[in-house]
N, C-alpha and C positions, 0 to 999 in steps of 0.2 A: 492367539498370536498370529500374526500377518504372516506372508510366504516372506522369502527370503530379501524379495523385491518384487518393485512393483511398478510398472509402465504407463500413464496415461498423457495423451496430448490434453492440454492446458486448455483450447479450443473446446476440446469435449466437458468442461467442467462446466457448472450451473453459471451464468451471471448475474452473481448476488443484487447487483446493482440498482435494476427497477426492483427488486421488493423492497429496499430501505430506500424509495424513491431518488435516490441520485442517478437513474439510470440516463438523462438528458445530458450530462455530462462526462458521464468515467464509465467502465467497465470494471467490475472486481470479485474476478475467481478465487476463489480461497478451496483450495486444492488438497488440504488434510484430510478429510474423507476419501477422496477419492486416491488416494496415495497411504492410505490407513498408515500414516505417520504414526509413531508410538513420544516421539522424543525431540521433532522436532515439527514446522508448522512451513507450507508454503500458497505467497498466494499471487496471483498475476492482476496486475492493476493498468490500466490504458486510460488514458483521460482526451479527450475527445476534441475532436481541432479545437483552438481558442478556448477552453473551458479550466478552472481553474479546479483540485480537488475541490468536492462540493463539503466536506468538514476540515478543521483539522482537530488530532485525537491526539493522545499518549497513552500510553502502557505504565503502570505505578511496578510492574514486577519483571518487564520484560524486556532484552535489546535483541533489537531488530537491525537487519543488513538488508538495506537496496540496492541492489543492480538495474541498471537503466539497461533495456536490452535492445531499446530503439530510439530514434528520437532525441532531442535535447530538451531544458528544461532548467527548472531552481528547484529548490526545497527549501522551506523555512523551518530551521529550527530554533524553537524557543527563538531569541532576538535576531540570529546569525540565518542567513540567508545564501546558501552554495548553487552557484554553478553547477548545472552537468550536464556531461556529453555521453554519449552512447558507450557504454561497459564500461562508464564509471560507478564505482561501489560506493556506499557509505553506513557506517554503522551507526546507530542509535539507540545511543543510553535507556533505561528503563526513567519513566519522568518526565523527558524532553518530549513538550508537545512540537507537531510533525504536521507538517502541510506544504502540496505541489503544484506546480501549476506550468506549462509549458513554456519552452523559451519565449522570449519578446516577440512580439506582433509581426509579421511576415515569415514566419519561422513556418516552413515548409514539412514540418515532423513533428507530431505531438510524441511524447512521450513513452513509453511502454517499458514499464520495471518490475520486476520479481521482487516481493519482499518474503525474508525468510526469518520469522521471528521466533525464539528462544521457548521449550516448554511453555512459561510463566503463560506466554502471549496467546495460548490454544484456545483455553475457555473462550477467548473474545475474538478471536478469527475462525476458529471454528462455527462454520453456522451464522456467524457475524453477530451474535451477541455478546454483549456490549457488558463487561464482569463491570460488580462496586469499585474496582482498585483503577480501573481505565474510565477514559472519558473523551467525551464528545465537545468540540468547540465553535460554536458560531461561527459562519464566514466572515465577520466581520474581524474574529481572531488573524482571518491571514492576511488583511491589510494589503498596503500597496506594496511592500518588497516584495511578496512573494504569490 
C-alpha cells in the first residue's frame, strides 16, 4: 500500500515519447508509477509547435478527462472536432477514438494537457502498453479537421 500521498513534479517523470518513436513531435509522461496511483491514472502530454498527435487511439473500457493546462488547440473525437482553450476540460467516453493537434497555423502556443483516465485505462498508460481492448490509429485517421 502507497503512503498516504504522494508528490512528484510531472517535469521529473520519464518521456515516454522517443521510445514509441513519436518523440519528434509530442512529449508524454504517464505519471502512474511515479505517483503509485492504486485507482486512478495521470499522464502529461505536450505536442510540439506545429505538430499534430503522432496517433489517434481509444480505450474499449475507459473515460478519460483532459484538461488543457496551456496553449490552445482541437481534439477530434470520433467525427466531432472541439475547440480548446487553456483550462478547458473534456471527458471522453470509453470507445471514442481521440486525436490533437494544435490550434490553426500562427498559433503562438502549442498545447499542454493533463489526461486523467479511469482504472480501465492503466494497463495501457501505464508503461504505455497498448492492452487487446485499446488501440492505435494511423495518422491518416486524424484527417484534416483535426
Amino acid at each position: 500500500m502507497p503512503a498516504p500521498y504522494t508528490h512528484k513534479s510531472l517535469d521529473g517523470v520519464e518521456d515516454s515519447a522517443p521510445r514509441f518513436g513519436v518523440g519528434e513531435s509530442q512529449e508524454a509522461r504517464f505519471a502512474n508509477a511515479a505517483l503509485e496511483t492504486e485507482q486512478t491514472g495521470l499522464s502529461h502530454h505536450r505536442l510540439k509547435s506545429g505538430m499534430r498527435q503522432a496517433f489517434a487511439h481509444r480505450h474499449e473500457d475507459a473515460e478519460e478527462v483532459y484538461v488543457v493546462i496551456s496553449g490552445s488547440g482541437r481534439v477530434k473525437l470520433d467525427d466531432d472536432v472541439v475547440e480548446l482553450e487553456r483550462l478547458d476540460a473534456v471527458r471522453v467516453s470509453p470507445g471514442v477514438i481521440r486525436s490533437s493537434r494544435p490550434a490553426a497555423t500562427g498559433s503562438s502556443s502549442s498545447p499542454s494537457a493533463l489526461a486523467a483516465p479511469t482504472t480501465a485505462a492503466r494497463s495501457s498508460t501505464t508503461g504505455g502498453q497498448t492492452s487487446r481492448r485499446d488501440r492505435r490509429f494511423p495518422r491518416r485517421y486524424v484527417g484534416d479537421g483535426c
